[in-house]
C-alpha positions in Angstrom: 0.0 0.0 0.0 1.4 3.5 -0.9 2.1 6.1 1.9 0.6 9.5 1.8 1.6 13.0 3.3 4.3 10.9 5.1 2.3 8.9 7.4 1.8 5.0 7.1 -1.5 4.2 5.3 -4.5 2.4 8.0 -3.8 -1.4 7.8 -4.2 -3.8 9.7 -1.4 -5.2 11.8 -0.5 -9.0 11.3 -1.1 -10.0 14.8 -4.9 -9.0 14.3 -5.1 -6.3 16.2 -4.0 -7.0 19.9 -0.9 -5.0 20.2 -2.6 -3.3 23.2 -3.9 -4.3 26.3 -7.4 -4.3 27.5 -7.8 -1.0 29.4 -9.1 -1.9 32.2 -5.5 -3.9 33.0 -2.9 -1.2 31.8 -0.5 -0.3 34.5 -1.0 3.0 33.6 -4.5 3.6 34.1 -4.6 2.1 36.8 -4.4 4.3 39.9 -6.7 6.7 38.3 -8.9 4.2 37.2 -9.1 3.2 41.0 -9.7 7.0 41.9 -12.8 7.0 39.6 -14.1 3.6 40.9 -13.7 5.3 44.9 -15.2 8.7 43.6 -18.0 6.6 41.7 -18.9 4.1 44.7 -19.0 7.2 47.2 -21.8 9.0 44.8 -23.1 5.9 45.2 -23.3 5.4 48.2 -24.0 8.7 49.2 -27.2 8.7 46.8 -28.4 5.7 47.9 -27.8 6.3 51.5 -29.2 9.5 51.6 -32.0 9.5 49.0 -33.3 5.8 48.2 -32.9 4.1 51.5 -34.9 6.6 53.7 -37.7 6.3 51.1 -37.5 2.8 51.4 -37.1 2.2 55.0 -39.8 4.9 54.9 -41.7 2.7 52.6 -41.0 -0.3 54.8 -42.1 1.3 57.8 -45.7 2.2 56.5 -45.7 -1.3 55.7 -45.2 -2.4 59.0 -46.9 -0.3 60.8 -50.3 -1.0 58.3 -49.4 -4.9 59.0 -49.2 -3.9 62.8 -52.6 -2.1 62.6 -54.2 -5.3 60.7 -53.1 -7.9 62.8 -54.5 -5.1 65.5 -57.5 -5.2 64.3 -58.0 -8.5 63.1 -57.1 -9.4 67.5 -59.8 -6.9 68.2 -62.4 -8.9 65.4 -61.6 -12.6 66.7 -62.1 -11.1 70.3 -65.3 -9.6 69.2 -66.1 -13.3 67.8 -65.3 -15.0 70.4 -67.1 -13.1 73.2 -69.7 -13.1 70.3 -69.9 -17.1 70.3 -69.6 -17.1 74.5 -73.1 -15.0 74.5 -74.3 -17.2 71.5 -73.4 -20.4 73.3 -74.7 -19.0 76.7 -78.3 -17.9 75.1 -78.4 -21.5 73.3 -78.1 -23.1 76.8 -80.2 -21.0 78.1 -83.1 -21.4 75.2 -82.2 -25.3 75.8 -83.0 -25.5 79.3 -85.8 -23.1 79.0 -87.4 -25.9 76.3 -86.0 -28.9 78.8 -88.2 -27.3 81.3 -91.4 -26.5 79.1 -91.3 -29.9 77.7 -91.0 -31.4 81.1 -94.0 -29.2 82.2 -96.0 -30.2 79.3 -95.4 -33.8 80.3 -96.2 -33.4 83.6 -99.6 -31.7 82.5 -100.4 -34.1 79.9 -99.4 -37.2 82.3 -101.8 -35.3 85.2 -104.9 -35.3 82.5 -104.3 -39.1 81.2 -104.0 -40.0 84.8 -107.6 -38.1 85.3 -108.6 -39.6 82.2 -107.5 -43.0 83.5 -109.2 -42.6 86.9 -112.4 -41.2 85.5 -112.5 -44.6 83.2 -111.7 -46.8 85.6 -114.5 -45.9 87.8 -117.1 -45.8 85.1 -115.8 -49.0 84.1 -115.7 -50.0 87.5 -119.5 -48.8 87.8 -120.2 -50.7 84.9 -118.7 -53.7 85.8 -120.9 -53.4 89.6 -123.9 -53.0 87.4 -122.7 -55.9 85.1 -122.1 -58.1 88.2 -125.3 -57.2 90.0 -127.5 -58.2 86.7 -125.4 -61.5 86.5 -125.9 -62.2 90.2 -129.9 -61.3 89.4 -129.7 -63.9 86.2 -128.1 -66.5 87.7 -130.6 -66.4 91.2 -133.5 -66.6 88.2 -131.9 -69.4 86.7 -131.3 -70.9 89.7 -134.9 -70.8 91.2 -136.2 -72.5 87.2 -133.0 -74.8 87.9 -134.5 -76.2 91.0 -138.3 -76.1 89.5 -137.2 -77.5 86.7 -134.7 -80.5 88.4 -137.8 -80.8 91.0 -140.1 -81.5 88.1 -137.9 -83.8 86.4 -136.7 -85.7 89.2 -140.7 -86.0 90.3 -141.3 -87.3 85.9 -138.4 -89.8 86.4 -139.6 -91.3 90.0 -143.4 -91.3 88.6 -141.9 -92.9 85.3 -139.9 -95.8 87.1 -142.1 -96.3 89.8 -145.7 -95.6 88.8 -146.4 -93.6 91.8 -146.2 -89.5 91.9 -143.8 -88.7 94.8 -144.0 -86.0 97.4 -142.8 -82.8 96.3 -141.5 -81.9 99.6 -139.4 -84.9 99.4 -138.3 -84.6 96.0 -137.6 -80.7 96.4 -135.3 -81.4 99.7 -133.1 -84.3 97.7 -133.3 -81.7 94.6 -131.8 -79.1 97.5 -129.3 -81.4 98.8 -127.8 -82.8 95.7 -127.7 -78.9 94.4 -125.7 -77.7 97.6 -123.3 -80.5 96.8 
């Protein structure tokens, strides 16, 4: 390639470009580089320190304190529940033995009237059952008499029958009398 105005013309150099050293790792830059990175990290530092963290901590402590007022409130909400539940389960007991005791009452009542009921059928039946007895005690004394008219006319029929002669009727009524009386 030609030269012109006496400098070397722009090629590239055979080893492909890596005469120099990254920058980063030259000697030479290096105390200044380290100067920049100190004045860098204290800008830094100061920024963050002075504007972002107070706005976060800021931000952090509204945050807590709101989760400190929920969990406040939500104490105060289960309390209220469960003094809530205490009256609800007190007033349930209360209702219970309330209906224990007008159930029992209404089974005393009820057992009082059947009882009445009972008693007032027993002695009607028991009236009946007099009555019933007496007109027995009437039918069987009627029967009885025809019993012994009747056995005293057939016992006088049989004697007449086997013997040919008509018995005495106070005879054959006191042997109808004795065998009767057992």
């Amino acid at each position: 390639m030609a030269e012109s105005h006496g400098k070397p013309a722009a090629h590239t150099e055979a080893d492909g470009g890596h005469a120099r050293t990254f920058p980063p790792f030259e000697k030479s830059t290096f105390a200044s580089q380290l100067v920049s990175l100190l004045i860098a990290f204290v800008a830094l530092y100061l920024i963050v320190s002075r504007l972002a963290l107070p706005k976060v901590g800021g931000t952090i402590d509204a945050r807590q304190g709101a989760i400190d007022t929920d969990l406040a409130d939500a104490q105060k909400l289960k309390d209220q529940s469960d003094s809530a539940l205490k009256a609800y389960e007190a007033e349930l007991a209360n209702s219970r033995a309330k209906a224990q005791a007008i159930g029992t009452e209404a089974r005393e009542k009820f057992n009082a009237q059947a009882e009445a009921e009972r008693k007032t059928l027993e002695d009607r039946l028991a009236a009946k059952l007099a009555d019933a007895e007496k007109t027995i005690a009437a039918t069987r004394k009627a029967a009885m008499s025809n019993v012994n008219t009747i056995a005293s006319d057939a016992a006088s029929a049989i004697v007449q029958q086997l013997t040919g002669v008509a018995p005495d009727a106070k005879a054959v009524a006191s042997a109808v009398d004795a065998t009767l009386k057992g």
